[in-house]
PDB file of N, CA, C and O in Angstrom:
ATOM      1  N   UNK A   1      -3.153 -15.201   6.703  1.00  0.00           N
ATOM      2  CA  UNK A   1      -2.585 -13.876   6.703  1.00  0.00           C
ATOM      3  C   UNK A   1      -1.637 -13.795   7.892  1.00  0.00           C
ATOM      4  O   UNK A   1      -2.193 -13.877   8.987  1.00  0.00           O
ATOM      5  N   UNK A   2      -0.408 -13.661   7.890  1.00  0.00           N
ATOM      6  CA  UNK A   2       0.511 -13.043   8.576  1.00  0.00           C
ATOM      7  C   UNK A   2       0.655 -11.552   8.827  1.00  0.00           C
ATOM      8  O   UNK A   2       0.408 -10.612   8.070  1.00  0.00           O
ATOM      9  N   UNK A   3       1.218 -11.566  10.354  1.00  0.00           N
ATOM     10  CA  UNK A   3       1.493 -10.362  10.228  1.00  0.00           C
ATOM     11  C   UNK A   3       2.964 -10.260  11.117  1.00  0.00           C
ATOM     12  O   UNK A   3       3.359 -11.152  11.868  1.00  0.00           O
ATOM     13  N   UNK A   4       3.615  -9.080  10.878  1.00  0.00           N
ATOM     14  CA  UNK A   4       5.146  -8.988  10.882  1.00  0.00           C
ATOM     15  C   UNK A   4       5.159  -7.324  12.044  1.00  0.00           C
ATOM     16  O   UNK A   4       4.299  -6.474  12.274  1.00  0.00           O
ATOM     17  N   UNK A   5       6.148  -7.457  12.369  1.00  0.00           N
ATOM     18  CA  UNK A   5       6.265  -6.182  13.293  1.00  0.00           C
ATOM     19  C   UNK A   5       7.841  -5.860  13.203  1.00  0.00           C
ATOM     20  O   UNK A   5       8.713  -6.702  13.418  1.00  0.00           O
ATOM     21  N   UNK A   6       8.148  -4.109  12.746  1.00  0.00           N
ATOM     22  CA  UNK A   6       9.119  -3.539  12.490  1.00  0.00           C
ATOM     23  C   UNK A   6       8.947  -2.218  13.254  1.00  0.00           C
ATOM     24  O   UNK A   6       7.972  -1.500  13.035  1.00  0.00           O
ATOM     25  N   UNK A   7      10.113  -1.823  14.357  1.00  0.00           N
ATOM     26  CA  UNK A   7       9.722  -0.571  14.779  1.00  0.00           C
ATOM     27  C   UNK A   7      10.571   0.451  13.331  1.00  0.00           C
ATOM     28  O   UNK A   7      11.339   0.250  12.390  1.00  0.00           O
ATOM     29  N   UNK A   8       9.825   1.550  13.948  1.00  0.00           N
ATOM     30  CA  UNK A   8      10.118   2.728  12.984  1.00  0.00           C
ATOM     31  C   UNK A   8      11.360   2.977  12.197  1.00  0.00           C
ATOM     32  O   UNK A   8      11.432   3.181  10.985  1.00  0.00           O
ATOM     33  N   UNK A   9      12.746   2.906  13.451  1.00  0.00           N
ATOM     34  CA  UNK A   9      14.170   3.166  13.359  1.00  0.00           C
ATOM     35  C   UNK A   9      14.574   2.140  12.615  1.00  0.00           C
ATOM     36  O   UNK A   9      15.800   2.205  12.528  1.00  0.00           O
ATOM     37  N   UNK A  10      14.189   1.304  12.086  1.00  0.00           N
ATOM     38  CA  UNK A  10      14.702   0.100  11.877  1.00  0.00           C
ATOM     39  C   UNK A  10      14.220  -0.339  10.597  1.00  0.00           C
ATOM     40  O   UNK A  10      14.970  -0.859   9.771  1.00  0.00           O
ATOM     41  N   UNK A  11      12.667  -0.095  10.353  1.00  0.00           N
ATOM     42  CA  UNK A  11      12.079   0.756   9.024  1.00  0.00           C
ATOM     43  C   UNK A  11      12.942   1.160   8.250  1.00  0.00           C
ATOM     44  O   UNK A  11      13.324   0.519   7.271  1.00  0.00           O
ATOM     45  N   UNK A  12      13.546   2.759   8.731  1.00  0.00           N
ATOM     46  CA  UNK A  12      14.118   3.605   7.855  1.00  0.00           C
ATOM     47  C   UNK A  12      15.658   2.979   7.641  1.00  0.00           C
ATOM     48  O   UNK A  12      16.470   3.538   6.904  1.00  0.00           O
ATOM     49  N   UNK A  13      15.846   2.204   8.105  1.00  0.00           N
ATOM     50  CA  UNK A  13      17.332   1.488   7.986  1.00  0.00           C
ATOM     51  C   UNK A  13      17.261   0.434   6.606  1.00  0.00           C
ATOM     52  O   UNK A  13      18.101   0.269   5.721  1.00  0.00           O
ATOM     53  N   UNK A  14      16.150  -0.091   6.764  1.00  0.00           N
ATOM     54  CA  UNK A  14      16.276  -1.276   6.006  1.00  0.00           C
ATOM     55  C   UNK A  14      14.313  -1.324   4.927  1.00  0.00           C
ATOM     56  O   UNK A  14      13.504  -2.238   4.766  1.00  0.00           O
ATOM     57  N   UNK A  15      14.325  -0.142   4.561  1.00  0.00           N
ATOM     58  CA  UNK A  15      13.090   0.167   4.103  1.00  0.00           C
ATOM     59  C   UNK A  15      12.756  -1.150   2.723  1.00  0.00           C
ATOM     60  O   UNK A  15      11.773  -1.882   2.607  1.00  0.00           O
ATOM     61  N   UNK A  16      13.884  -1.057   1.921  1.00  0.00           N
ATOM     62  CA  UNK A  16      13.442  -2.033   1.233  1.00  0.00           C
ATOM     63  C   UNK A  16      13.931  -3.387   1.217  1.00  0.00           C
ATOM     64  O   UNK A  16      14.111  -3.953   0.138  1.00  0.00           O
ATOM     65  N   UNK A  17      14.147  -3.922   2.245  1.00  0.00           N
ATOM     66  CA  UNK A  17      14.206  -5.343   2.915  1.00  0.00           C
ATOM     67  C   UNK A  17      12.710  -5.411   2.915  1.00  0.00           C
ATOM     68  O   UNK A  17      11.938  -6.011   2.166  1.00  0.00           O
ATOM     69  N   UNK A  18      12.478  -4.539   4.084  1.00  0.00           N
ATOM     70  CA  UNK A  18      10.929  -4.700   4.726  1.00  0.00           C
ATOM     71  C   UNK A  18       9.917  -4.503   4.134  1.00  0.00           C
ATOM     72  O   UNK A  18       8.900  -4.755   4.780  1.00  0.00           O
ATOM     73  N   UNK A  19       9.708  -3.937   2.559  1.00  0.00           N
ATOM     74  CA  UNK A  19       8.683  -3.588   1.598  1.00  0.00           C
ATOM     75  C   UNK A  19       9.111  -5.024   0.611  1.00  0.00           C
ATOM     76  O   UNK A  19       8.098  -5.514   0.111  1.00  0.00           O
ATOM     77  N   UNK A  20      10.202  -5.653   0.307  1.00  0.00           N
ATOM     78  CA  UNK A  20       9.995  -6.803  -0.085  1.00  0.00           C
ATOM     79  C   UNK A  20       9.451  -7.911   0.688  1.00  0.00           C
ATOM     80  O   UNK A  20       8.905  -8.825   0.071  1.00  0.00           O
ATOM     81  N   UNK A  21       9.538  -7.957   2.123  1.00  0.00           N
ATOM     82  CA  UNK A  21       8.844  -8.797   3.085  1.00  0.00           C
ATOM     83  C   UNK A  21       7.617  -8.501   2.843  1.00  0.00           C
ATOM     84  O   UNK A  21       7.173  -9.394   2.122  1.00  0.00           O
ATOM     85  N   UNK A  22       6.911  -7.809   3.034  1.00  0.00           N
ATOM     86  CA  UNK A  22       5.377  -7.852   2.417  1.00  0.00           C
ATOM     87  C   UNK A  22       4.766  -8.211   1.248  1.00  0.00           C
ATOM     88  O   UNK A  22       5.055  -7.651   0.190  1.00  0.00           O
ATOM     89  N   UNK A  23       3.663  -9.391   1.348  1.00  0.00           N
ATOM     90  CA  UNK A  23       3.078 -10.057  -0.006  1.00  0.00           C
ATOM     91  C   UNK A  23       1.907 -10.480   0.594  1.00  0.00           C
ATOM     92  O   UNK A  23       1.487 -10.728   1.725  1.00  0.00           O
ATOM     93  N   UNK A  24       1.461 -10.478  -0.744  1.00  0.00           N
ATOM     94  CA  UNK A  24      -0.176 -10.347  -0.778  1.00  0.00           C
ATOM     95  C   UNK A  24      -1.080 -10.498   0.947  1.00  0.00           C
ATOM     96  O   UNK A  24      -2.183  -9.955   1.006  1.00  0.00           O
ATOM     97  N   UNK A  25      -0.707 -11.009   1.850  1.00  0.00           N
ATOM     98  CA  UNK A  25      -1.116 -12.306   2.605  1.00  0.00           C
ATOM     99  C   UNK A  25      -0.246 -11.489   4.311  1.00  0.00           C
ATOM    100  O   UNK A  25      -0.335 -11.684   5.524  1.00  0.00           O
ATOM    101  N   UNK A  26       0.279 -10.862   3.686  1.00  0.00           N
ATOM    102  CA  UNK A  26       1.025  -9.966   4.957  1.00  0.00           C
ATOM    103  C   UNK A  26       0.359  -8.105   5.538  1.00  0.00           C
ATOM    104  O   UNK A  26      -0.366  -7.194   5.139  1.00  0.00           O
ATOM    105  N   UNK A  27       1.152  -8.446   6.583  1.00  0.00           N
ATOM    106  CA  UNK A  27       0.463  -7.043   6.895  1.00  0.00           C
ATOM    107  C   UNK A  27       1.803  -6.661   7.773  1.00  0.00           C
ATOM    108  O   UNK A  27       2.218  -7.556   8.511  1.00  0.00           O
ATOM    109  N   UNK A  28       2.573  -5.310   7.757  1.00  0.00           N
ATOM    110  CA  UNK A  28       4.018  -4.963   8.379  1.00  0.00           C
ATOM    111  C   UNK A  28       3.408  -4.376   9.384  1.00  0.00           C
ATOM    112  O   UNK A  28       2.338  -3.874   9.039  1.00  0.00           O
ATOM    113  N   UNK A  29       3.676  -4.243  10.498  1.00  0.00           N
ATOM    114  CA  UNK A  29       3.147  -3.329  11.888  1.00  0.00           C
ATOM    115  C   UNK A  29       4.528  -2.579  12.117  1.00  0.00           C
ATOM    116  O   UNK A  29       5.560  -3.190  12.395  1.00  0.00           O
ATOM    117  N   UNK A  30       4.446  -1.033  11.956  1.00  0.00           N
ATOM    118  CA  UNK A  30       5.131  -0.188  11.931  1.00  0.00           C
ATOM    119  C   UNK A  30       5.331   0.148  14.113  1.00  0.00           C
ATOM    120  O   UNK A  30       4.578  -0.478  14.858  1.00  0.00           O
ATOM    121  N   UNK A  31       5.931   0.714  14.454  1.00  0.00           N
ATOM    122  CA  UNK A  31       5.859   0.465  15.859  1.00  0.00           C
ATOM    123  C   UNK A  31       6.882   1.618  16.300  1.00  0.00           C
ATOM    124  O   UNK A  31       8.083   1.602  16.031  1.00  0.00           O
ATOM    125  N   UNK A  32       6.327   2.456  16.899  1.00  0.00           N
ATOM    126  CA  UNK A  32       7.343   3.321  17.818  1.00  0.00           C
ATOM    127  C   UNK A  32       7.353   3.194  19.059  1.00  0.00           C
ATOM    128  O   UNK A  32       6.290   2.959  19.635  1.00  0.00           O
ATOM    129  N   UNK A  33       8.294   3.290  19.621  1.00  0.00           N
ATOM    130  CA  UNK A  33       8.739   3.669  21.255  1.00  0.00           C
ATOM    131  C   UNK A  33       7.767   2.400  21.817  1.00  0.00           C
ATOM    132  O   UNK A  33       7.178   2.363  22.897  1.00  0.00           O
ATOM    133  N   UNK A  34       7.779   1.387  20.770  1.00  0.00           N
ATOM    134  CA  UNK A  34       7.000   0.229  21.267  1.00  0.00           C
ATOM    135  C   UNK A  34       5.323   0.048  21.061  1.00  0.00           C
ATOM    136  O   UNK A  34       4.736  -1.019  21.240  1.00  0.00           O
ATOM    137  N   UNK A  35       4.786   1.110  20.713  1.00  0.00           N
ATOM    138  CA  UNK A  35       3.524   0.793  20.863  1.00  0.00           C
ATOM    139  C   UNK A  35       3.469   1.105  18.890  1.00  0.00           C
ATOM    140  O   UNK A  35       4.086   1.765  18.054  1.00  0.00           O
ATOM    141  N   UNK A  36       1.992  -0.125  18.971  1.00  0.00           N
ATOM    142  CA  UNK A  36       1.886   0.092  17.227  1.00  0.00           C
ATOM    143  C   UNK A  36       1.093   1.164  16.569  1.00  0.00           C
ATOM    144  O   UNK A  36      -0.122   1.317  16.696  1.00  0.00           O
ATOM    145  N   UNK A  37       1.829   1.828  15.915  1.00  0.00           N
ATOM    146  CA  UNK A  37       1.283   3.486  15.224  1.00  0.00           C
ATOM    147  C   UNK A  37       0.653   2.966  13.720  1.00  0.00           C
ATOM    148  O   UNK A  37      -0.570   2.878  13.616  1.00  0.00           O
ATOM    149  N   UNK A  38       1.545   2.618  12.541  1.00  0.00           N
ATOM    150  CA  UNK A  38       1.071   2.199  11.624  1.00  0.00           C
ATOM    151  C   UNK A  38       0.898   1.174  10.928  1.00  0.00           C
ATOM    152  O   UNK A  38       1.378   0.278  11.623  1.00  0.00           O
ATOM    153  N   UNK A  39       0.332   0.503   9.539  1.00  0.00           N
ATOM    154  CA  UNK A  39       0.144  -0.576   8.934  1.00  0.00           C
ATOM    155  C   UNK A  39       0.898  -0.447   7.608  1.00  0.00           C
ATOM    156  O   UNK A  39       0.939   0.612   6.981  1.00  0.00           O
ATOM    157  N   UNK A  40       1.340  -1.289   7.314  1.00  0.00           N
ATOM    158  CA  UNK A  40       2.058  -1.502   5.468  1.00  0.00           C
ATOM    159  C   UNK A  40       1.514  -2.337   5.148  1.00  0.00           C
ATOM    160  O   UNK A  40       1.418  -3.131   6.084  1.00  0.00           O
ATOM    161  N   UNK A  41       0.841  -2.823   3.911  1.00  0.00           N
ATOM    162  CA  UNK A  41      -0.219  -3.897   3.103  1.00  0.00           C
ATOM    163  C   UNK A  41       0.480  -3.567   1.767  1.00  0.00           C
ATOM    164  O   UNK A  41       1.049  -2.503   1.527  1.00  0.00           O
ATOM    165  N   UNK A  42       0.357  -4.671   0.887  1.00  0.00           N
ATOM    166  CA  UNK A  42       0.440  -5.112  -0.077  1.00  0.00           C
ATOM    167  C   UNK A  42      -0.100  -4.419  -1.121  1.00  0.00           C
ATOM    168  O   UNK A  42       0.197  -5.366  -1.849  1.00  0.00           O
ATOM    169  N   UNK A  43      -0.472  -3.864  -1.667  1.00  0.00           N
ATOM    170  CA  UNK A  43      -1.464  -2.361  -2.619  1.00  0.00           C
ATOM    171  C   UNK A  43      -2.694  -3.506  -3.403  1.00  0.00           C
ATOM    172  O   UNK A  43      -3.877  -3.183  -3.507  1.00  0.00           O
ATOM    173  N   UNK A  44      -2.254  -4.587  -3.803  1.00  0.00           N
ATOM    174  CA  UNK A  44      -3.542  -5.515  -3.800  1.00  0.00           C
ATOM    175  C   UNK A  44      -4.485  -5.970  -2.652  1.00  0.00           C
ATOM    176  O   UNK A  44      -5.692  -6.192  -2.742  1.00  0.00           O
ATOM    177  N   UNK A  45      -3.535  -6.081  -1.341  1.00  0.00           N
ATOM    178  CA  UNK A  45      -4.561  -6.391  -0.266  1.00  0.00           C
ATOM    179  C   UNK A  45      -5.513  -5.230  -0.067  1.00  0.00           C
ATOM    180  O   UNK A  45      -6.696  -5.356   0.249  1.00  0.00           O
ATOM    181  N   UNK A  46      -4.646  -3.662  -0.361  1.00  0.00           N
ATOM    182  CA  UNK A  46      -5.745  -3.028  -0.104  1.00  0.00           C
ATOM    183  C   UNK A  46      -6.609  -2.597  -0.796  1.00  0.00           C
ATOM    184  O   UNK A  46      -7.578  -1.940  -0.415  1.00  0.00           O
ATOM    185  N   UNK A  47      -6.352  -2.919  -1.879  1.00  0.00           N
ATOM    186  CA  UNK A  47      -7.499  -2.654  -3.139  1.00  0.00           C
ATOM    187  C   UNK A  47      -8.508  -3.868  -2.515  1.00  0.00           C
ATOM    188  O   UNK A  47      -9.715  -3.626  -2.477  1.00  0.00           O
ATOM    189  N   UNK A  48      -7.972  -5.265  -1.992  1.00  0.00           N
ATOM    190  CA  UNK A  48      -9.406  -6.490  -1.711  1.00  0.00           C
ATOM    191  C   UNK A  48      -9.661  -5.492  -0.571  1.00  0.00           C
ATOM    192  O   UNK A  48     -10.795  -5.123  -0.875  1.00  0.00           O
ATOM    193  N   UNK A  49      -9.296  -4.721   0.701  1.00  0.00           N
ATOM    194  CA  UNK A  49      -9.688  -4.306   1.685  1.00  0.00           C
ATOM    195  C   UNK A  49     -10.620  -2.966   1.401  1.00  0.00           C
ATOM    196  O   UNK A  49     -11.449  -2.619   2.242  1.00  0.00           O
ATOM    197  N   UNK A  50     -10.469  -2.375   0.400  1.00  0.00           N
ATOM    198  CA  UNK A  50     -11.210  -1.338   0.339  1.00  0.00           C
ATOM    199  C   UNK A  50     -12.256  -1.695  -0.665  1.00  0.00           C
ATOM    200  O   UNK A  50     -12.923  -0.661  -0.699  1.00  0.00           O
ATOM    201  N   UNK A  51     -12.794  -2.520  -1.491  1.00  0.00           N
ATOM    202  CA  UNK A  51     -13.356  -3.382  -2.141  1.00  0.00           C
ATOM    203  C   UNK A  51     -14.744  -3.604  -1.578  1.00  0.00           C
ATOM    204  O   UNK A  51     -15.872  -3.351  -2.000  1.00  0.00           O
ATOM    205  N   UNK A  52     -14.058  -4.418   0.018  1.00  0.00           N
ATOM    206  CA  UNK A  52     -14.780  -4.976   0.517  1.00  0.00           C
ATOM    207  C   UNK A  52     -15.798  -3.987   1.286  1.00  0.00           C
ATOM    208  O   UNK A  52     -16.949  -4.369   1.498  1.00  0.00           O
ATOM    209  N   UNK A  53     -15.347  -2.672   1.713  1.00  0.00           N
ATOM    210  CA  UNK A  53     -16.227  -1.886   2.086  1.00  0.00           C
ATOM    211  C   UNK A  53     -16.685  -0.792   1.277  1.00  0.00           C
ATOM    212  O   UNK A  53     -17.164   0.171   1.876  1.00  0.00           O
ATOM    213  N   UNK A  54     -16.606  -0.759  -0.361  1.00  0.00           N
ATOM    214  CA  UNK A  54     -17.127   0.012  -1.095  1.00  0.00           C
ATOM    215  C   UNK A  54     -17.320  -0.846  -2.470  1.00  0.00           C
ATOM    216  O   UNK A  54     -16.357  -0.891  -3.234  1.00  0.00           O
ATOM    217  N   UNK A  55     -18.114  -1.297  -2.700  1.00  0.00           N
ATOM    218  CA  UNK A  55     -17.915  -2.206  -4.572  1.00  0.00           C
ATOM    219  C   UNK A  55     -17.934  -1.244  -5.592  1.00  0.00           C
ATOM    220  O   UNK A  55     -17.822  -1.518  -6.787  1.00  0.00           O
ATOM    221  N   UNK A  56     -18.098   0.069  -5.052  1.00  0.00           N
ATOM    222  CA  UNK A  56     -17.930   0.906  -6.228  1.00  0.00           C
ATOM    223  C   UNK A  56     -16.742   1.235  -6.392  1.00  0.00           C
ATOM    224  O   UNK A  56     -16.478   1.735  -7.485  1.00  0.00           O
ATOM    225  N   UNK A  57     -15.921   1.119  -5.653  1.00  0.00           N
ATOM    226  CA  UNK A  57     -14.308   1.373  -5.290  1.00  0.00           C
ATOM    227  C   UNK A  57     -13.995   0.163  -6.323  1.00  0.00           C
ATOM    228  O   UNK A  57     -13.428   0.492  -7.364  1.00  0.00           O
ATOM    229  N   UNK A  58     -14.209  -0.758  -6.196  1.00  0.00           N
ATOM    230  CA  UNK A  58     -13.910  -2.194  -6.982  1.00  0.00           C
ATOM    231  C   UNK A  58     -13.767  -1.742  -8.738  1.00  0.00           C
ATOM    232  O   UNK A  58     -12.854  -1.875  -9.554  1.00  0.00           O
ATOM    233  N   UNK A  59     -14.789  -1.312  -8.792  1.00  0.00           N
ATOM    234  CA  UNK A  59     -15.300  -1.240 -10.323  1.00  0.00           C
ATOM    235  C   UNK A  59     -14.479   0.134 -10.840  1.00  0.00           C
ATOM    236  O   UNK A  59     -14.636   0.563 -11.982  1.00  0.00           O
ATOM    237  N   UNK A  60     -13.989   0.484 -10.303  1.00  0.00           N
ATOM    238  CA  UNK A  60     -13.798   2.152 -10.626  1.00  0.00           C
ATOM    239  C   UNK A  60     -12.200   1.476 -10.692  1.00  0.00           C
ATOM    240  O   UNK A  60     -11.461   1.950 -11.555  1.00  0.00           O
ATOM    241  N   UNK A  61     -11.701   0.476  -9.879  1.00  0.00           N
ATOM    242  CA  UNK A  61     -10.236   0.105 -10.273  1.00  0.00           C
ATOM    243  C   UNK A  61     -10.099  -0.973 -11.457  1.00  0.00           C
ATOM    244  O   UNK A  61      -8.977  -1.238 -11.888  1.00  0.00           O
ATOM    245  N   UNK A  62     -11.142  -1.537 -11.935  1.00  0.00           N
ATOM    246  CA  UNK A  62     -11.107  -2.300 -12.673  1.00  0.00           C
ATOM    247  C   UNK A  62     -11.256  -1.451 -14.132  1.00  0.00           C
ATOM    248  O   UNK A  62     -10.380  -1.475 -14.996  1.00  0.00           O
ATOM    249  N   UNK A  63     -12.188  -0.898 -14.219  1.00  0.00           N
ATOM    250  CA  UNK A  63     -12.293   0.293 -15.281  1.00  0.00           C
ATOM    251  C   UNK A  63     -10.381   1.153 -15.297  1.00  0.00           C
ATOM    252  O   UNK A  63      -9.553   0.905 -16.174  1.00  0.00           O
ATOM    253  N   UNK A  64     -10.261   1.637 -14.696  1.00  0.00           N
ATOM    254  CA  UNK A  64      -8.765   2.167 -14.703  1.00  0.00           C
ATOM    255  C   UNK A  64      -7.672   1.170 -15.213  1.00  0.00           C
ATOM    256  O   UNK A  64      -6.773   1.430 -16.014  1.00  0.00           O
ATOM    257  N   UNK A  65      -7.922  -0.007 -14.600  1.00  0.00           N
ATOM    258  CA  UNK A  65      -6.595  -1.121 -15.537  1.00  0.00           C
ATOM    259  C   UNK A  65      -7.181  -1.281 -16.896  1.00  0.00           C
ATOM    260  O   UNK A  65      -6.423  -1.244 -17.865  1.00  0.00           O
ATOM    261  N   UNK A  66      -8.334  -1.438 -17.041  1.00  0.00           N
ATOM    262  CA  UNK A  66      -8.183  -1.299 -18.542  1.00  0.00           C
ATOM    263  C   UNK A  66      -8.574  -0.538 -19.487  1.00  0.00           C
ATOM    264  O   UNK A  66      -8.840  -0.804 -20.659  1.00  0.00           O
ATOM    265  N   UNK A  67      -8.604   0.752 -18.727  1.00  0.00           N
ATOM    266  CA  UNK A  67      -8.428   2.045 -19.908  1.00  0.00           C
ATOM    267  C   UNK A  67      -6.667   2.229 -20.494  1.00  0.00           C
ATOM    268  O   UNK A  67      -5.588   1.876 -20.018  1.00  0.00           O
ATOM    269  N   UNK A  68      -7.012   2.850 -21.558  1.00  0.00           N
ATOM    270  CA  UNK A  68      -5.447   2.861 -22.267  1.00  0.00           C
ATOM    271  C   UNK A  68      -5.476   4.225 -22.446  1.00  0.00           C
ATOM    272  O   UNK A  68      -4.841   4.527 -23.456  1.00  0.00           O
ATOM    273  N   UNK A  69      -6.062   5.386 -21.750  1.00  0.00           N
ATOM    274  CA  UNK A  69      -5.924   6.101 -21.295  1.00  0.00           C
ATOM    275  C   UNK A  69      -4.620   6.704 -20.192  1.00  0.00           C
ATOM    276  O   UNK A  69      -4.495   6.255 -19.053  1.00  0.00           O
ATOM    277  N   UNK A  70      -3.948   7.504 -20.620  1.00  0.00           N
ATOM    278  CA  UNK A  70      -2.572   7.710 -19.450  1.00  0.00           C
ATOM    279  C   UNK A  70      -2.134   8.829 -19.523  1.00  0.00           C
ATOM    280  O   UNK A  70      -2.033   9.388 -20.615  1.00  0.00           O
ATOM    281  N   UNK A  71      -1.730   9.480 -18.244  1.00  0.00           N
ATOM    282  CA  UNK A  71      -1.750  10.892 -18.213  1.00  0.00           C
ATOM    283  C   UNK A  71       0.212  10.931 -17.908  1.00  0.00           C
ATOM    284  O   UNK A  71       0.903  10.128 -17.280  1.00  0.00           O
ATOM    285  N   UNK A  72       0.614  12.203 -18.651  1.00  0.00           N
ATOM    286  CA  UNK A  72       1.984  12.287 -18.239  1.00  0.00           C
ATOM    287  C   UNK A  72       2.137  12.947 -16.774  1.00  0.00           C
ATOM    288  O   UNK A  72       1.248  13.492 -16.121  1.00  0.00           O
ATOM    289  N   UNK A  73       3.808  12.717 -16.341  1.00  0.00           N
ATOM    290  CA  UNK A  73       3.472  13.713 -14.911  1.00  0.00           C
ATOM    291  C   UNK A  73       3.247  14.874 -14.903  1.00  0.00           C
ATOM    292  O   UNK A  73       2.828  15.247 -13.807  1.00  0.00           O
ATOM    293  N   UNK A  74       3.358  15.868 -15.855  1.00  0.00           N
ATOM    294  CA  UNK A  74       2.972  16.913 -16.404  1.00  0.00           C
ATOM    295  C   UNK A  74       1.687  17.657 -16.282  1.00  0.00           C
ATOM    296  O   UNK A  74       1.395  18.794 -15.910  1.00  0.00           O
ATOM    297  N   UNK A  75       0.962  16.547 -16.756  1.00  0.00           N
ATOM    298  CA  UNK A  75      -0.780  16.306 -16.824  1.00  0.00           C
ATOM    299  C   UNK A  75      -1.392  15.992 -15.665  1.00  0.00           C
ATOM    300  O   UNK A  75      -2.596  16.086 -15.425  1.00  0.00           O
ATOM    301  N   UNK A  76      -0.321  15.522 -14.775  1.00  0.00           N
ATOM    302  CA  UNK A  76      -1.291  15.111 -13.396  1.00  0.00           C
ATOM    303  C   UNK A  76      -0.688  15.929 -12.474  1.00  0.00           C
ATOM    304  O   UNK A  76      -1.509  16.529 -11.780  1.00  0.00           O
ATOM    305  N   UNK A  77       1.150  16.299 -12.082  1.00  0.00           N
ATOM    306  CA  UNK A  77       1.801  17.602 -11.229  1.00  0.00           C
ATOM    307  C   UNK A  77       1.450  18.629 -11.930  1.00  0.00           C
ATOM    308  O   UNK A  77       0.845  19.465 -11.259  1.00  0.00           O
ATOM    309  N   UNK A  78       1.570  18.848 -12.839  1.00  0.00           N
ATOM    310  CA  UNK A  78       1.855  20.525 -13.506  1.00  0.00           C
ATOM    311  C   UNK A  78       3.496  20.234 -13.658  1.00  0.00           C
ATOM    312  O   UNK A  78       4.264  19.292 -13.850  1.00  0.00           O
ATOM    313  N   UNK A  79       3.510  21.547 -13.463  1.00  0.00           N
ATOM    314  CA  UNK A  79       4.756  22.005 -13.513  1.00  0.00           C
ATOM    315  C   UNK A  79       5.552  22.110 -12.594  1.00  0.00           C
ATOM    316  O   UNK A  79       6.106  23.181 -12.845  1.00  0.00           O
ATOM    317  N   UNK A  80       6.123  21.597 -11.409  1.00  0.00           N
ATOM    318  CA  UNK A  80       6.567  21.580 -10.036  1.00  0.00           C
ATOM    319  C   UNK A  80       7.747  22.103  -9.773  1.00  0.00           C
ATOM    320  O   UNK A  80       8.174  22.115  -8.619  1.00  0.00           O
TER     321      UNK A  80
END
C-alpha cells in the first residue's frame, strides 16, 4: 500500500489527475497549511476497511450488488 500526499490548493486544481492517481492499494493525504487534515481511498479499499471492522457491513454490500432492485433520483432526493 502506498501512500501519496497532495495539499488542498493543489487538490482543487487538478482534482481529477489526483482521483485517477488513486487505486485500490493507495491512500491520497489531503494536507493544508502543511499539516495532514484528510484521507482519499479507493471506494473498494474502503468497503475492505470498513468490512474489516463490521462483517455485517460486508454482507449488507454484497446483498446490494446483487439486488436488481434500483431506485430513481426521484425515489431517493425527492423533488429538489
Amino acid at each position: 500500500m502506498g501512500t501519496k500526499t497532495i495539499s488542498a490548493s493543489d487538490l482543487r486544481t487538478n482534482l481529477s489527475d489526483a482521483l485517477d492517481a488513486v487505486n485500490h492499494d493507495d491512500i491520497l493525504i489531503v494536507t493544508r497549511r502543511g499539516k495532514k487534515e484528510r484521507a482519499i481511498v479507493d471506494l473498494d479499499k474502503l468497503e475492505d476497511l470498513l468490512a474489516a471492522s463490521n462483517p455485517d457491513y460486508l454482507a449488507s454490500i454484497k446483498d446490494a450488488r446483487e439486488s436488481t432492485e434500483y431506485f430513481s433520483h426521484e425515489e431517493v432526493f425527492g423533488r429538489l
